[in-house]
N, C-alpha and C positions, 0 to 999 in steps of 0.2 A: 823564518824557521818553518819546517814541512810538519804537517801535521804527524806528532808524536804517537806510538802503536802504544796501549794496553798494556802495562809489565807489573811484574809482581817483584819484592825485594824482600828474601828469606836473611834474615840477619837476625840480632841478640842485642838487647837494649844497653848493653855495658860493651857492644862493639864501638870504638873510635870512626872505622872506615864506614860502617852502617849508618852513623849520626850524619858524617858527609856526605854520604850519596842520599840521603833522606832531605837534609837542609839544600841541597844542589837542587833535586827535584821538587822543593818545596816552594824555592826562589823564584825557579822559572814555570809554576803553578802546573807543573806535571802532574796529573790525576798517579796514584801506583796504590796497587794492593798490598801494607804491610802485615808479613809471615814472620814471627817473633819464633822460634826455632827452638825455643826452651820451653814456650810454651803450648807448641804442638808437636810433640814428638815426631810422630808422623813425615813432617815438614826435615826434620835430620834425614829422616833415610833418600828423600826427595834430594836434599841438598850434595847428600853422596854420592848419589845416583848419577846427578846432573857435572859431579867433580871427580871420577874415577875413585871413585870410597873416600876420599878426601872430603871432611868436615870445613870447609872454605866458605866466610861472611864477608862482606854478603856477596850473594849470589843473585845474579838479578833474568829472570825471565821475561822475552818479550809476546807480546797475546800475536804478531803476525809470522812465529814462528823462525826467525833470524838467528844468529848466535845471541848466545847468551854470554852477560858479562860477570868477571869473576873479580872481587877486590878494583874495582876502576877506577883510575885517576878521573877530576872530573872531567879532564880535557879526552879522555876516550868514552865518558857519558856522554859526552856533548856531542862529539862525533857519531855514536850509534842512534842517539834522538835527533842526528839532521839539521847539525847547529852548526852553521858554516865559523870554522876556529878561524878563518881568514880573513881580511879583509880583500875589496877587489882590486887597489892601488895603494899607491905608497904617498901620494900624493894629496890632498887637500884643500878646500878654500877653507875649512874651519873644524878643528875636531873639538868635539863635546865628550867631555870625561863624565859618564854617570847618565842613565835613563831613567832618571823619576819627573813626573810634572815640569820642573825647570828645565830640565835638558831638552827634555820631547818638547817642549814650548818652543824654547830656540832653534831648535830644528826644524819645526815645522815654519818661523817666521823666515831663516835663513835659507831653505829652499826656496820660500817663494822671491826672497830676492834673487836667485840665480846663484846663489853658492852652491859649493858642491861639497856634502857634508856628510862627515861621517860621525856615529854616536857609539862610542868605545863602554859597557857596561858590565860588571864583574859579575853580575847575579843576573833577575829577570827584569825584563820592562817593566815599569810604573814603583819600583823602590819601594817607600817603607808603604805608601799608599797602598801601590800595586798588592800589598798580604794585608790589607784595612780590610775588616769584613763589611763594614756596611761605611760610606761618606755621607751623613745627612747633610752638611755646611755648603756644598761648593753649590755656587749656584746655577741654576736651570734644570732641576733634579729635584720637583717635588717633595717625588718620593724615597729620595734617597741614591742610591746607587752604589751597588759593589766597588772593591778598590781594583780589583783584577777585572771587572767589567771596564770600568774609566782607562786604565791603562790600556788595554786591547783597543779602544776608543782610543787613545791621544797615538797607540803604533800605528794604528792602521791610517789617519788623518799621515804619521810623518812619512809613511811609507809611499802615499799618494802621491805625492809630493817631490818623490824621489831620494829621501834620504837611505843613507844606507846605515843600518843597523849590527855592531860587531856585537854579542853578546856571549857570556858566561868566558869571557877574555876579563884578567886582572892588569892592569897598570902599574908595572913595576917602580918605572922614574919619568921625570920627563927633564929635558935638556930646552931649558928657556931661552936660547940663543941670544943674541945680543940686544941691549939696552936701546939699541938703536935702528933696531928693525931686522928684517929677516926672518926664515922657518923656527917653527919650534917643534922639538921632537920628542912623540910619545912611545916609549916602549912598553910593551909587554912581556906577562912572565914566561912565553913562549919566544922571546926574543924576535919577535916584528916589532918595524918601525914605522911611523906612521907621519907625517910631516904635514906641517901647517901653517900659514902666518901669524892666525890667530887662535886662540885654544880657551876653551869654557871649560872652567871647573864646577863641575855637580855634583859631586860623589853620594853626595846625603848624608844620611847617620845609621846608626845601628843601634840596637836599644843597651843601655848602661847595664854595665853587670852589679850584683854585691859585693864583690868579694869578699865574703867568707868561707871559711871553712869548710867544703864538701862541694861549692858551688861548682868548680870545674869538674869533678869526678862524674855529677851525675847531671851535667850538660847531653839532653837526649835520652837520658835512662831517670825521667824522673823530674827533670830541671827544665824550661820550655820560655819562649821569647817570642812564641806566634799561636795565638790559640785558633787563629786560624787552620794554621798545619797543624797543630797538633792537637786541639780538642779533641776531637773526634775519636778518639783513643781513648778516651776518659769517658766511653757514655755510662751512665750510672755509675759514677764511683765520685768521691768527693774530691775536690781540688783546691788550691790556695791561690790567691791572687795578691802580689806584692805591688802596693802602689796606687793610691787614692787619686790620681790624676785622672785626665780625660780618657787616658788610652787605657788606664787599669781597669775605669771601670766599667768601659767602652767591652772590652774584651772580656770582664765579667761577667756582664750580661751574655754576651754572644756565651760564653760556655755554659748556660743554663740550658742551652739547647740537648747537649749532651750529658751534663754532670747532674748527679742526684742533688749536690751541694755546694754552691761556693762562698769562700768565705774570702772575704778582702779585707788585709791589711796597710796600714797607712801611719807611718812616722808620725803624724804631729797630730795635735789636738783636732782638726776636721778635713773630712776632703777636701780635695783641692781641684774635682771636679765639677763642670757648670751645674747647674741648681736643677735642671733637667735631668742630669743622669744620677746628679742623688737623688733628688723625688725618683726616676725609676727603681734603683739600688734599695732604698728604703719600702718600696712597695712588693718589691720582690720575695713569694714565697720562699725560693731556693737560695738567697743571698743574705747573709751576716756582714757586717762592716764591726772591726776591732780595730779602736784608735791609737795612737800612744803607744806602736807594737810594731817591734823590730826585729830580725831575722838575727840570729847571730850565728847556726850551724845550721847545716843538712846533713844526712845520719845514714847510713845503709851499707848494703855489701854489696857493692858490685850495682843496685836499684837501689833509687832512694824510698827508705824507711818509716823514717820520721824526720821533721825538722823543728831544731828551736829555738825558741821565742821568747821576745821580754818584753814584760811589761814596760811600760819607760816610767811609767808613772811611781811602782811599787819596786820596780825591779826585781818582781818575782817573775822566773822562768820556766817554761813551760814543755813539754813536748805533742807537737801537733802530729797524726798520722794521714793524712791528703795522700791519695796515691799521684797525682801529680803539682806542681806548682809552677806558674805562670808570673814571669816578673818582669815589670813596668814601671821603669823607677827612672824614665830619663832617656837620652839621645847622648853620644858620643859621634862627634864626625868622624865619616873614615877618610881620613886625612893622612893616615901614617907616609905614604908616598909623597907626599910634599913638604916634610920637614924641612928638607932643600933646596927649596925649589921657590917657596911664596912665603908671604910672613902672614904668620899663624898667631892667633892670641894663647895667652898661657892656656886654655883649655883643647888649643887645638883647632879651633874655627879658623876659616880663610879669612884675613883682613882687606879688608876692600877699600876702595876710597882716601889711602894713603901716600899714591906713590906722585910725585911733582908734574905730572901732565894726566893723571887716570882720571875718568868717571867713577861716582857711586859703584860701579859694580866693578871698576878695575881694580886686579892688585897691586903689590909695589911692583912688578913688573909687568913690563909695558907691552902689551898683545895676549896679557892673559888676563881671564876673565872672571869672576865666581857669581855663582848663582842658588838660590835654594836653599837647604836645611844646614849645607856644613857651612857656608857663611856667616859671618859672626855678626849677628844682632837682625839676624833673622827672627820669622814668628814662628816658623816650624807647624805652618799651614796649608794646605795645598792648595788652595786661592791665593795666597801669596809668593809661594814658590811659582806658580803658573805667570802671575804679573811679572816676578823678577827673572822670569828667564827671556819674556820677551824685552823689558828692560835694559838688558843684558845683552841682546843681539842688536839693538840700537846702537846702544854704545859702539860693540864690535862692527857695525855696520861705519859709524863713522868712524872709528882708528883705520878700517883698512882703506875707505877713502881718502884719508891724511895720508896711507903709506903710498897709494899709487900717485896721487897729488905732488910729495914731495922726493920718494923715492924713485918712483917708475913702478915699481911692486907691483906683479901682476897676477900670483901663484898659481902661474901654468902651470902645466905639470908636463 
């Protein structure tokens, strides 16, 4: 991708389309200056100006002077940020579904064998990692390291290499071709097709919703799944954090930076965060932990309000007013594309290691492959997911052996 210009996005926090083009630029770690239009007036008659008197959210400006985009699908953001929506052949030695840790692992091992390989990604490079604000675990990194720092680090290693990178493209289906060898074919929501003998599944996960009550209204207006993208929005003003885990209270901390106050909530009787981020959590001026305490509504007009809360213990309920809340309560694989395609456990994770001739990483069909966070019995680590994607291209390295061995298979193109 070419270095993206400078833009500003004048939208409304209870905009649908504003949430999208904010989450689209958020994925693929676009810097952009957000213009809340309600709350600068000023910013309306800009937004008229720039629409023929037409009051149209969002409206997005770029700093090197270009057209500006109005209500954009993300496939014409993508386009105006320089994001080639194509791929360069139709052809393949191996496509890899998803560029977090795992994928870009097996892509970087798979070019060095001489495949010729492309890495099909709906969002940005480096996954859930890639919007981690700080990785202290993986090793050779001291002192730590950004998750969008690491990822720009494992693109730039698969790009060397020669892989070729399709991004901010979604995977419709894929057509697993026969039990018995041959292409397999990846569609996209823009209808290209993409053909391979062998294919890597790595989609990742996405963080679990509540469902309750209010949650989807004020997704973006209030309701938040990345305090990376969105802290910063919150400087001095108090915030909620759902979910005593590593990531909750990982992400806790990280919001101290901006928020006057946060306060973390957690289901059961203790966190379930390592003993290091409680001792940080517990040392923290800025941070309260409330145990035994459940979500059951979010409240507002149009922005969330208030949201509230039970005790578990008492089951006396409460009303909390946080102007934003951040929630961290789990990993969902995005898997929905493969319901028919590979066998998935009842939560949805890829099953591997079950089909009468597969490897550890193979599914029950034969030339596909899984890797990473959506595979089921994962650790949902990126030291782990790094080892199972090269893991993974082992495997795939000897099935396509097997097929030129016994077939002829050669996926020329």
């Amino acid at each position: 991708m070419t270095q993206s210009p400078g833009l500003t996005v004048y939208g409304a926090l209870w905009c649908p389309d504003c949430r999208r083009s904010k989450q689209f630029l958020a994925e693929h770690r676009v810097p952009y200056r957000w213009v809340d239009i309600e709350q600068e007036p000023e910013a309306q008659d800009t937004v008229r100006q720039l629409n023929d008197g037409r009051q149209i959210i969002p409206t997005i400006v770029f700093d090197d002077g270009g057209p500006i985009l109005v209500e954009p699908s993300n496939a014409e953001l993508a386009v105006r940020l320089g994001i080639n929506p194509q791929a360069s052949r139709s052809h393949y030695d191996l496509i890899i579904v998803g560029a977090g840790p795992a994928g870009l692992t097996a892509a970087i091992y798979a070019a060095r064998e001489g495949m010729d390989t492309l890495v099909i990604e709906r969002g940005g490079v480096g996954g859930q990692a890639g919007s981690t604000e700080r990785i202290d675990n993986y090793p050779g990194f001291a002192e730590g390291i950004s998750g969008a720092e690491l990822a720009d680090r494992m693109r730039q290693q698969a790009e060397r290499f020669g892989v070729e990178l399709l991004v901010a493209q979604t995977v419709a289906s894929i057509n697993p071709g026969p039990d018995s060898g041959g292409v397999r074919t990846v569609t996209t929501e823009t209808g290209q097709e993409y053909r391979a003998p062998s294919l890597l599944l790595t989609p990742g996960t996405r963080y679990r919703r509540l469902n309750v009550p209010g949650e989807e209204d004020f997704i973006g207006a209030g309701v938040h799944f990345c305090a990376t993208c969105d802290g910063p929005f919150y400087r001095d003003m108090e915030t909620l954090v759902v979910g005593g885990g590593n990531s909750g209270v990982e992400e806790g901390l990280f919001l101290t930076r901006f928020a006057s106050h946060v306060t973390v909530l957690e289901v059961g009787d203790r966190l379930r965060a390592s003993q290091v981020l409680q001792d940080k959590a517990a040392a923290h001026p800025q941070m309260d932990i409330r145990l035994n305490t459940t979500v059951r509504e979010f409240r507002g007009d149009g922005k969330l309000s208030s949201v509230l809360v039970e005790d578990l213990t008492t089951g006396r309920q409460e009303e909390l007013h946080p102007a934003g809340v951040f929630v961290f309560i789990g990993l969902d694989p995005n898997t929905g594309f493969l319901s028919d395609t590979v066998e998935l456990d009842p939560r949805g994770f890829i099953v591997t290691g079950s089909g009468p001739r597969s490897s550890q990483m193979e599914t029950n069909r034969h030339g596909i492959f899984a890797a990473g966070d959506a595979r089921a019995g994962s650790t949902k680590q990126v030291a782990s997911a790094v080892g199972e994607g090269a893991a993974a291209l082992i495997a795939i390295r000897a099935h396509m052996e097997d097929e030129i061995r016994n077939r002829g298979y050669r996926g020329d193109n």
